[in-house]
ROPAKOL-123523 format. One record per residue (C-alpha): residue in three letters; x, y, z. Coordinates in pm, 1 decimal, padded with zeros to 6 digits. Each point is the difference from the previous one (the first is absolute). Last residue first. Layout:
N
type / x / y / z
ala / X / Y / Z
...
***
This chain:
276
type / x / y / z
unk / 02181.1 / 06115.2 / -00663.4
unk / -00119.9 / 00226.0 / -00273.9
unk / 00246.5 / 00223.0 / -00161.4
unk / 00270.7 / 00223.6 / 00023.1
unk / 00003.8 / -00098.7 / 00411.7
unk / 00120.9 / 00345.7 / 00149.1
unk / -00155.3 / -00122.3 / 00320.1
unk / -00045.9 / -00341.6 / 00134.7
unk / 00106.9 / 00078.0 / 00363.3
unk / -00269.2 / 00216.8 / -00001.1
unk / -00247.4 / -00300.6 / 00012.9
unk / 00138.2 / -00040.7 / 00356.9
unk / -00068.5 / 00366.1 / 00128.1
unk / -00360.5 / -00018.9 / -00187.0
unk / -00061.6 / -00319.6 / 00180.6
unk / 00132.5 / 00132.3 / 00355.9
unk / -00183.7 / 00334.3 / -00018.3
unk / -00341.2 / -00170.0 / -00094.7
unk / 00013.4 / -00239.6 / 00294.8
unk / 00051.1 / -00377.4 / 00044.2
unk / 00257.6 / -00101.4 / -00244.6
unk / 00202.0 / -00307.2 / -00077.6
unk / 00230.5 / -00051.4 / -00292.0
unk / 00135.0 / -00159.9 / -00295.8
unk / 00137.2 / 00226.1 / -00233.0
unk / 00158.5 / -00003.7 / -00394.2
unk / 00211.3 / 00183.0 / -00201.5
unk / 00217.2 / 00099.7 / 00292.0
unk / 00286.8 / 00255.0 / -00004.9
unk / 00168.9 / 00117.8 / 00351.8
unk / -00015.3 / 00232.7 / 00259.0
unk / 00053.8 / -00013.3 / 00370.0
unk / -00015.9 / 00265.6 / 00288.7
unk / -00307.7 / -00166.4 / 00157.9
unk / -00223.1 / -00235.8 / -00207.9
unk / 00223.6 / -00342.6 / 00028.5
unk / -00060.7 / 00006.8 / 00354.3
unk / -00320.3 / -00050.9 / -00047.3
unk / 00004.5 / -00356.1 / -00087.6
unk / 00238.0 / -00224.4 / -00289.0
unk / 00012.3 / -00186.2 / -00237.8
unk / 00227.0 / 00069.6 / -00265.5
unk / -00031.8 / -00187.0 / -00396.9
unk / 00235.6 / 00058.7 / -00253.1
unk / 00249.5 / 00177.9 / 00228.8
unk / 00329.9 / 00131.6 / -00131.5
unk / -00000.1 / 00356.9 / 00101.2
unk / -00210.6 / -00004.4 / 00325.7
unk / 00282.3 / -00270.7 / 00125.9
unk / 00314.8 / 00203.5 / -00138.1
unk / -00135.6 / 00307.0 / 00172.5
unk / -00090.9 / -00174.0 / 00330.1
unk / -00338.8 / -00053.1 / 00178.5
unk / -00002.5 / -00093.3 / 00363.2
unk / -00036.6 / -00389.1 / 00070.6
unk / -00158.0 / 00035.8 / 00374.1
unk / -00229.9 / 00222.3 / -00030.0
unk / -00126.2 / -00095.8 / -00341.5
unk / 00137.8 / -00008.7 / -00345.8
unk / -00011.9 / -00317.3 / -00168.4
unk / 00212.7 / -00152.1 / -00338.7
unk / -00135.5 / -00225.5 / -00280.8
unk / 00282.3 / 00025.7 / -00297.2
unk / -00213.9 / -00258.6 / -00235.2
unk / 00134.6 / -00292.1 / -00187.4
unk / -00141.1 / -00232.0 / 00260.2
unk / -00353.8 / 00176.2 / -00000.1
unk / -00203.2 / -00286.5 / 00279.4
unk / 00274.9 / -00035.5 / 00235.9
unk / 00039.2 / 00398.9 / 00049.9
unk / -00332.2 / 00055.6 / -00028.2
unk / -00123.1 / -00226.9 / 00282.2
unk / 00259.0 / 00162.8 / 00257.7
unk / -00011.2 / 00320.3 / -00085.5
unk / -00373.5 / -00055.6 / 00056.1
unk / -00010.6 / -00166.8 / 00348.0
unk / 00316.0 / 00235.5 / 00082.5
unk / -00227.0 / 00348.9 / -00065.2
unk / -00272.0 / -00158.8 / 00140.0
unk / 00182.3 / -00032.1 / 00352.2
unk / 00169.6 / 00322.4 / -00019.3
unk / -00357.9 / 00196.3 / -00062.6
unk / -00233.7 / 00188.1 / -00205.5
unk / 00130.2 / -00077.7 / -00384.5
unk / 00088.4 / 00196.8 / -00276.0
unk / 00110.3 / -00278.9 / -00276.0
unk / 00174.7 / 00171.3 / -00317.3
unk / 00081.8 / -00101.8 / -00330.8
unk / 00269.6 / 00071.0 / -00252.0
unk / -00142.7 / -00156.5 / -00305.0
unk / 00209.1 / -00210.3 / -00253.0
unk / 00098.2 / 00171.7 / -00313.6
unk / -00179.8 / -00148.3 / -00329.9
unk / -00134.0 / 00374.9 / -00101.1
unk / -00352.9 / -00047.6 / 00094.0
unk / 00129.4 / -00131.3 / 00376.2
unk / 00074.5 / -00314.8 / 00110.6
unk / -00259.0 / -00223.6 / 00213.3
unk / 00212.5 / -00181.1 / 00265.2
unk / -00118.1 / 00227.0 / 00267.1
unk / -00357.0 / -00028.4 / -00072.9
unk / 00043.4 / -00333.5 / -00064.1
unk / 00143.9 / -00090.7 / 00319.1
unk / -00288.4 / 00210.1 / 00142.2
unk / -00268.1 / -00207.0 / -00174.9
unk / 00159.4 / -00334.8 / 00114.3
unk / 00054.9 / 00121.5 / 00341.8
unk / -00400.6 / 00028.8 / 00055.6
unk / -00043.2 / -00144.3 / 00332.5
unk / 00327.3 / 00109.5 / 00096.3
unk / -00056.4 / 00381.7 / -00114.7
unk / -00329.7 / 00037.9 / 00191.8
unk / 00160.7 / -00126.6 / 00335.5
unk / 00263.3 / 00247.6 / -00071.6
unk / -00228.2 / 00259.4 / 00048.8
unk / -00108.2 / -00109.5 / 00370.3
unk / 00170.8 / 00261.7 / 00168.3
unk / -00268.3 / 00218.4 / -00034.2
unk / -00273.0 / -00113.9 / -00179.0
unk / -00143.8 / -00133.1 / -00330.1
unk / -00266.9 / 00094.8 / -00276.8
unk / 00163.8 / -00019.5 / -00343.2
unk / 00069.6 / 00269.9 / -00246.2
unk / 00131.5 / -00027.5 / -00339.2
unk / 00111.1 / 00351.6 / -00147.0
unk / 00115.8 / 00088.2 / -00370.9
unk / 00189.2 / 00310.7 / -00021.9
unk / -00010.0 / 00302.4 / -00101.1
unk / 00292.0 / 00236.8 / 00133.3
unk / -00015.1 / 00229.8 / 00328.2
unk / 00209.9 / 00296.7 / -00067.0
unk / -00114.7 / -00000.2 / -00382.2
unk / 00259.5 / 00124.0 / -00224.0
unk / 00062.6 / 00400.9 / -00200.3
unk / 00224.2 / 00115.0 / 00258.8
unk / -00230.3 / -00103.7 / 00266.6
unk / -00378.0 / -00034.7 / -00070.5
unk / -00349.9 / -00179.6 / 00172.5
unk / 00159.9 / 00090.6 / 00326.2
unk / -00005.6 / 00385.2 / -00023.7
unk / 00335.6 / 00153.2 / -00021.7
unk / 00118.2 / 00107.1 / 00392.7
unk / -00085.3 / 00321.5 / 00142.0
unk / -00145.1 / -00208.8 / 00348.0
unk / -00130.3 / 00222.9 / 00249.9
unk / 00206.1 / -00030.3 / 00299.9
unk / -00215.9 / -00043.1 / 00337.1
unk / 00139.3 / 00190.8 / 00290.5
unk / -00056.6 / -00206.9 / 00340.6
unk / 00096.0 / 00180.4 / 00293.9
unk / 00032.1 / -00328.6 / 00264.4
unk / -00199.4 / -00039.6 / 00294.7
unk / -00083.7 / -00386.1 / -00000.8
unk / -00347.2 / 00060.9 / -00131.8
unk / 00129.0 / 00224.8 / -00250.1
unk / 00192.7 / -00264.1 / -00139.9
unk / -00285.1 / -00266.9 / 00013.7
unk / -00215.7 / 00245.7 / -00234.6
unk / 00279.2 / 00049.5 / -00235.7
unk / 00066.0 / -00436.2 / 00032.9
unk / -00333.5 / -00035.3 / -00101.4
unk / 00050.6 / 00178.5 / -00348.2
unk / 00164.0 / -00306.0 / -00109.1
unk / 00277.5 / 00105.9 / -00196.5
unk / 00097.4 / -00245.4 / -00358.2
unk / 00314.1 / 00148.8 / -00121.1
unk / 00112.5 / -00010.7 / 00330.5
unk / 00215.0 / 00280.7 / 00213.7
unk / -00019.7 / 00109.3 / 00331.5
unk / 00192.3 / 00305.8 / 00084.8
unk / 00083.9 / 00094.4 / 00357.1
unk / 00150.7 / 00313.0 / 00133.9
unk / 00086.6 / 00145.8 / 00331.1
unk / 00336.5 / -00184.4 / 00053.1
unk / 00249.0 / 00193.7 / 00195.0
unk / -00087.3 / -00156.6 / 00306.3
unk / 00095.5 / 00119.8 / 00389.8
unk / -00328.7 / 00218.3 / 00002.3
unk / -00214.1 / -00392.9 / -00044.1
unk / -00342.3 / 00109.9 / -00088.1
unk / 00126.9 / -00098.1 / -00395.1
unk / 00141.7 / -00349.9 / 00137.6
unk / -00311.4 / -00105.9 / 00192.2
unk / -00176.4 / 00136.8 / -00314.5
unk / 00153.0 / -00219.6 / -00194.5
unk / -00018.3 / -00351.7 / 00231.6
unk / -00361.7 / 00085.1 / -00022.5
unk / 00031.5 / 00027.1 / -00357.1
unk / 00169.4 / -00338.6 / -00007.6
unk / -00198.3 / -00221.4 / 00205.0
unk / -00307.4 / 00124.1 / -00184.4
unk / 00148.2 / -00134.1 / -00289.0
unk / 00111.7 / -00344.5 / 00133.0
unk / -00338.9 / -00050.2 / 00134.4
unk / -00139.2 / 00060.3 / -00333.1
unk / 00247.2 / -00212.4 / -00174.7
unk / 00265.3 / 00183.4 / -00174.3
unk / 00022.5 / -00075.5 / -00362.0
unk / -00154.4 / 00311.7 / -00133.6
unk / 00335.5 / 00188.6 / 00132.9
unk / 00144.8 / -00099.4 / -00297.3
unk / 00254.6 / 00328.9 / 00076.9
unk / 00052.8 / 00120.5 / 00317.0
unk / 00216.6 / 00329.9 / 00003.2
unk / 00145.8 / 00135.0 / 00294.7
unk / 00140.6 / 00367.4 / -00012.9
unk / 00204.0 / 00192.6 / 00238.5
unk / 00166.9 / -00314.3 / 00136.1
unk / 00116.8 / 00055.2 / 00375.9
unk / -00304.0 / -00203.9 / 00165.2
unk / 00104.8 / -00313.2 / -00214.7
unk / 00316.4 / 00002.1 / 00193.7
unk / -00161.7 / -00056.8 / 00325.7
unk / -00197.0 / -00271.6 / -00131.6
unk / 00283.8 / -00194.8 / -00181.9
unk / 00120.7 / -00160.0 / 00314.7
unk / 00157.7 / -00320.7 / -00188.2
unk / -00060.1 / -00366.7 / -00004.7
unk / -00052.3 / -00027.4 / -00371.3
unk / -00291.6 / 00210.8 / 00016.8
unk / -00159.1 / -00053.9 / 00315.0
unk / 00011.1 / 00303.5 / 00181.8
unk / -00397.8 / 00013.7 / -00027.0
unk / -00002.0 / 00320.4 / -00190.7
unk / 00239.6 / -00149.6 / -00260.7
unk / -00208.8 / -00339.6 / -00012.5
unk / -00283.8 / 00209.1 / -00118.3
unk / 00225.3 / 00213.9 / -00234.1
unk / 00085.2 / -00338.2 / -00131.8
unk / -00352.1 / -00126.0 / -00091.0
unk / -00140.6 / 00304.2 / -00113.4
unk / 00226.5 / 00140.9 / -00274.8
unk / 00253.1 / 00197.6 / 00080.9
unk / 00160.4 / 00324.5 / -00170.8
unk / 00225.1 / 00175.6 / 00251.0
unk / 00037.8 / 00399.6 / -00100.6
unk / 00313.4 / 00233.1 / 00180.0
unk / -00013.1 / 00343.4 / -00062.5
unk / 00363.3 / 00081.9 / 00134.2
unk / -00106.2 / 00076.7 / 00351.7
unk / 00110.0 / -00361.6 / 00088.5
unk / 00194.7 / -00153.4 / -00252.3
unk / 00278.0 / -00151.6 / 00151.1
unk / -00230.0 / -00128.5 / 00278.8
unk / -00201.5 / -00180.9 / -00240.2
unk / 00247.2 / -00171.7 / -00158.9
unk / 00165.1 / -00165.1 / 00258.0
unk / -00370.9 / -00095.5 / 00121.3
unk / -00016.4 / -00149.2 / -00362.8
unk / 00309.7 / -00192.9 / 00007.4
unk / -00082.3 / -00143.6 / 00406.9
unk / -00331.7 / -00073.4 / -00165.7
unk / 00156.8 / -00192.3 / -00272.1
unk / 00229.2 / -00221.0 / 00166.7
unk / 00368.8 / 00073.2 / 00026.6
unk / 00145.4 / -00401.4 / 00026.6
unk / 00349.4 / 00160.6 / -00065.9
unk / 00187.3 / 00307.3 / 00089.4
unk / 00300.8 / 00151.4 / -00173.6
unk / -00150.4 / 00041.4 / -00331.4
unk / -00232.9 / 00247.5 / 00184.6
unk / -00045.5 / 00244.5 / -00321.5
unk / -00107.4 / -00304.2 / -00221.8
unk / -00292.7 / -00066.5 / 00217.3
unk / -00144.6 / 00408.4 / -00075.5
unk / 00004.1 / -00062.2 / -00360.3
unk / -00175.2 / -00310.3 / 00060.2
unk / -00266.9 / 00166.3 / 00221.4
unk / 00002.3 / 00265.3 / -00284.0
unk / -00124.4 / -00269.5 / -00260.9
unk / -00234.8 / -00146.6 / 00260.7
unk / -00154.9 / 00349.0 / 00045.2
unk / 00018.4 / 00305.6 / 00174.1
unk / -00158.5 / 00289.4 / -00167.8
unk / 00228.2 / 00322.0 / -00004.8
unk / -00143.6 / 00356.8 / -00008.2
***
């Protein structure tokens, strides 16, 4: 088996010394075709297998290659939209009814499933097998909570509009952030926000109101880097920040509008030693 991922697209870039400007779909359908037959697994997450299947990930015909993986694997796939869901199990069983494909199997991963999407696979034609989960029981994982206590404060907003909240109380989030922890060390805190535009409204009014803070954003278009998730005080950022990335946060800001979304954002404060 072999998993293709950014560390083995870079692998693959150093063999082609030779040839400059490779993008990574032309890597990846290099990589593909050298392991066809060989057990081959691409793990996805929504948003780029989407573009994949449209032949729009970084200008390359990805779709063709796709059908030659043995095993696709879409993790976080909670954070497809309904109508980006159902756009891609249709788009999977166009693939599985496809004799030319290799592909016949789908896995769908979230640590929050909606049991919808089961009934919205079958709809679309697809063998659905659901995989019971062995896992430790939430409440205990090697001897720590999963999901730690903390201390909530919820306010009444919507979509898009969370960054309205924040301005009109910017004094109260400046001190939130400014606040230092029990043990004198300042707090690594994290905004979770719904959109580009709210995401630069806030940067924005955090960065000029915590001077001697390292305020940095993640969004879609200023993609999260090792150095910049390691020195942040404060990062503000949207969804983007939820797919493929980890990090350490004492503290969150964020917007939610369905149980799987708050539980998957108060997860990000997990293996907290004590109340945060």
């Amino acid at each position: 088996m072999q998993a293709v991922t950014s560390d083995l697209l870079a692998d693959e870039r150093k063999l082609y010394t030779d040839e400059t400007g490779l993008r990574k779909g032309q890597l990846l359908n290099r990589i593909i075709r050298k392991g066809r037959g060989r057990g081959l697994i691409l793990l996805t997450n929504p948003d780029i297998l989407t573009l994949a299947l449209k032949d729009a990930y970084y200008d390359n015909d990805l779709r063709e290659s796709i059908r030659s993986v043995d095993l696709l694997v879409v993790d976080e796939f909670h954070l497809a939209s309904v109508k980006q869901s159902d756009m891609l199990l249709f788009m999977a069983h166009e693939i599985c009814d496809d004799r030319r494909s290799s592909l016949r199997k789908f896995v769908f991963l979230s640590a929050t499933p909606n049991p919808k999407i089961i009934q919205r696979a079958e709809r679309a034609g697809l063998k659905i097998d659901v995989l019971e989960d062995m896992s430790t029981p939430l409440s205990c994982s090697s001897g720590h909570p999963v999901l730690p206590k903390i201390r909530l404060e919820l306010r009444c907003g919507g979509i898009f509009r969370t960054y309205e909240l924040i301005k009109e109380d910017i004094d109260y989030f400046v001190d939130f952030c400014d606040r230092p922890l029990e043990d004198g060390r300042k707090a690594r805190t994290v905004f979770i926000l719904d959109g580009i535009y709210e995401v630069d409204e806030i940067f924005n009014a955090l960065r000029d109101r915590l001077p001697d803070f390292v305020v940095e954003r993640v969004d879609g278009l200023h993609p999260a880097t090792p150095e910049k998730l390691k020195r942040f005080d404060v990062l503000v950022s949207n969804s983007s920040v939820e797919v493929g990335i980890d990090f350490d946060v004492d503290r969150l800001v964020f917007s939610g509008y369905t149980k799987s979304q708050i539980i998957q954002r108060i997860g990000r404060l997990r293996n907290k030693p004590e109340n945060v």
